[in-house]
N, C-alpha and C positions, 0 to 999 in steps of 0.2 A: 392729746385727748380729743376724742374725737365726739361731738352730740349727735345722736340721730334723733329724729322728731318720730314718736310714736302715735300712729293714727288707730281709730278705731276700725276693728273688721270689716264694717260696713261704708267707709270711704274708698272710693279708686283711688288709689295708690299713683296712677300713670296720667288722672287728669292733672292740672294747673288751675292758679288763678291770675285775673287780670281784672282791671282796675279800668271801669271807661265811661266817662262822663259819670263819673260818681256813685256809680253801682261795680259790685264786685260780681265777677262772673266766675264758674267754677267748672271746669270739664271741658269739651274739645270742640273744634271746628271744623266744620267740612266746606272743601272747595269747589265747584264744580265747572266742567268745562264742557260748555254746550253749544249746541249748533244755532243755524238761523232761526230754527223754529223752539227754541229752548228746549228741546231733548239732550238728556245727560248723555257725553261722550266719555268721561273719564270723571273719577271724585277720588281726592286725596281728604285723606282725615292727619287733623294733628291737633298739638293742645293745645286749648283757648289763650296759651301766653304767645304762644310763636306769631312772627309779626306773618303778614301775608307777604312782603318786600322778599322775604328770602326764600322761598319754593315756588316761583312763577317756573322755576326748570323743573321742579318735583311735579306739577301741577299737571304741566302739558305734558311730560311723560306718561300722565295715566291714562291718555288715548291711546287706544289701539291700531286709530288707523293712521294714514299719513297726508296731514292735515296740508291742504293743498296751498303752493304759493299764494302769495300778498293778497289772503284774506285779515279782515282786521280782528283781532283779537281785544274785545273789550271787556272792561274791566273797571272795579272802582277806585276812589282815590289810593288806597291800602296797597295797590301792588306800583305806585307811580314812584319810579327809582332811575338813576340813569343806567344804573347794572343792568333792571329787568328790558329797558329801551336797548340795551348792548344785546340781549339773549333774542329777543323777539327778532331784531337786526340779522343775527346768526341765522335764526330758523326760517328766515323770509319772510315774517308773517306782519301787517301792519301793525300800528302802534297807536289802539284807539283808546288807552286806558286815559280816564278821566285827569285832569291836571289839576295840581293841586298848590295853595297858594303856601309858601314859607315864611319863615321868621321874617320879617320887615319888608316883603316883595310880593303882595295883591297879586291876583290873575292879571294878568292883562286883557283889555277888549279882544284879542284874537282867543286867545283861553277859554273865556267864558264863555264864547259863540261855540266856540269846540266843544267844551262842557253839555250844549244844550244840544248841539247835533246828535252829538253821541248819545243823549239822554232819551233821545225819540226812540234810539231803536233797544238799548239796553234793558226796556223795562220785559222785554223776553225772557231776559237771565233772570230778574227780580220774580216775574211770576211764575220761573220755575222753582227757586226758596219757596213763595208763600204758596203754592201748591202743594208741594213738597209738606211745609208746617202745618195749612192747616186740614189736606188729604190723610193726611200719616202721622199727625201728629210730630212731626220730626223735629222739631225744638225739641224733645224729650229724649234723655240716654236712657234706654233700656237695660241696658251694661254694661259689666265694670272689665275696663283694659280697651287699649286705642285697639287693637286687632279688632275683637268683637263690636267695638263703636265704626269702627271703617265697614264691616259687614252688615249692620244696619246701615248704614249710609249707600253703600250699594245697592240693598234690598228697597230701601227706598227709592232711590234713581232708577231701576227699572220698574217699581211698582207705577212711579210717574210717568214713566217713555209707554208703557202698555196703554195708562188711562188717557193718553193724551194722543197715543199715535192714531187710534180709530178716529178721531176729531180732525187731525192733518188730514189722512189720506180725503176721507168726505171733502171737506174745503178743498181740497188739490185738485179732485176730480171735475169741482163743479165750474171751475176755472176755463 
């Protein structure tokens, strides 16, 4: 015998829940893979349970172009794995994702200097999220099914690269 759980018409069916620092969250994630100047290169959508540890290949797949040798690819604790350090290794790309400490094994003083390096320049990637959030609203699903949440998610990453690319070229020029 088989249960299936019946939801009401007005639940997405294809989001998830997960469970983090004590609040429950419900619906999808989006990835994003950006450049030095935090312009979206590629954004994968999936649901709020999948961990980040297992689509770092999904991820960088959704560039289009060919993302040049041993530049560093940074990243937060969520995707630090020795799999994702084997795939980055494959693709030639550095290994700047943040380090993360495990069950009974603290960073060590080389870790945390690493942590803080990386963290000077990362905050690029961050204020393409809170741009993103609080430009577009984009904490918000507008719609229901990962297809159409992946399509806001795109509509928003260029709505971003438009509002942000006239600000680079100015700065670039005055250089």
């Amino acid at each position: 015998m088989s249960v299936k759980k019946d939801y009401a018409s007005r639940v997405d069916k294809d989001a998830t829940w997960l469970k983090k620092r004590g609040k429950y969250h419900f619906g999808f994630k989006k990835h994003h893979v950006t450049d030095d100047e935090g312009l979206v290169l590629g954004v994968h959508t999936t649901t709020v349970s999948k961990n980040e540890v297992s689509n770092v290949d999904e991820v960088l797949d959704t560039v289009n172009i060919e993302l040049p040798e041993d530049i560093p690819l940074k990243g937060d604790k969520g995707y630090q794995s020795k799999k994702n350090a084997a795939i980055l290794k494959k693709r030639k790309l550095k290994n700047h994702i943040l380090k993360k400490a495990v069950k009974n094994k603290p960073l060590t003083k080389w870790e945390k200097r690493f942590n803080k390096l990386i963290g000077k320049t990362r905050f690029k990637v961050e204020r393409t999220f809170g741009g993103i959030k609080s430009w577009f609203k984009g904490g918000i699903a507008r719609y229901r099914g990962i297809e159409k949440m992946h399509t806001q998610n795109l509509m928003e990453a260029m709505c971003y690269n438009l509002y942000r690319s006239l600000g680079i070229i100015m700065l670039n020029s005055q250089k």
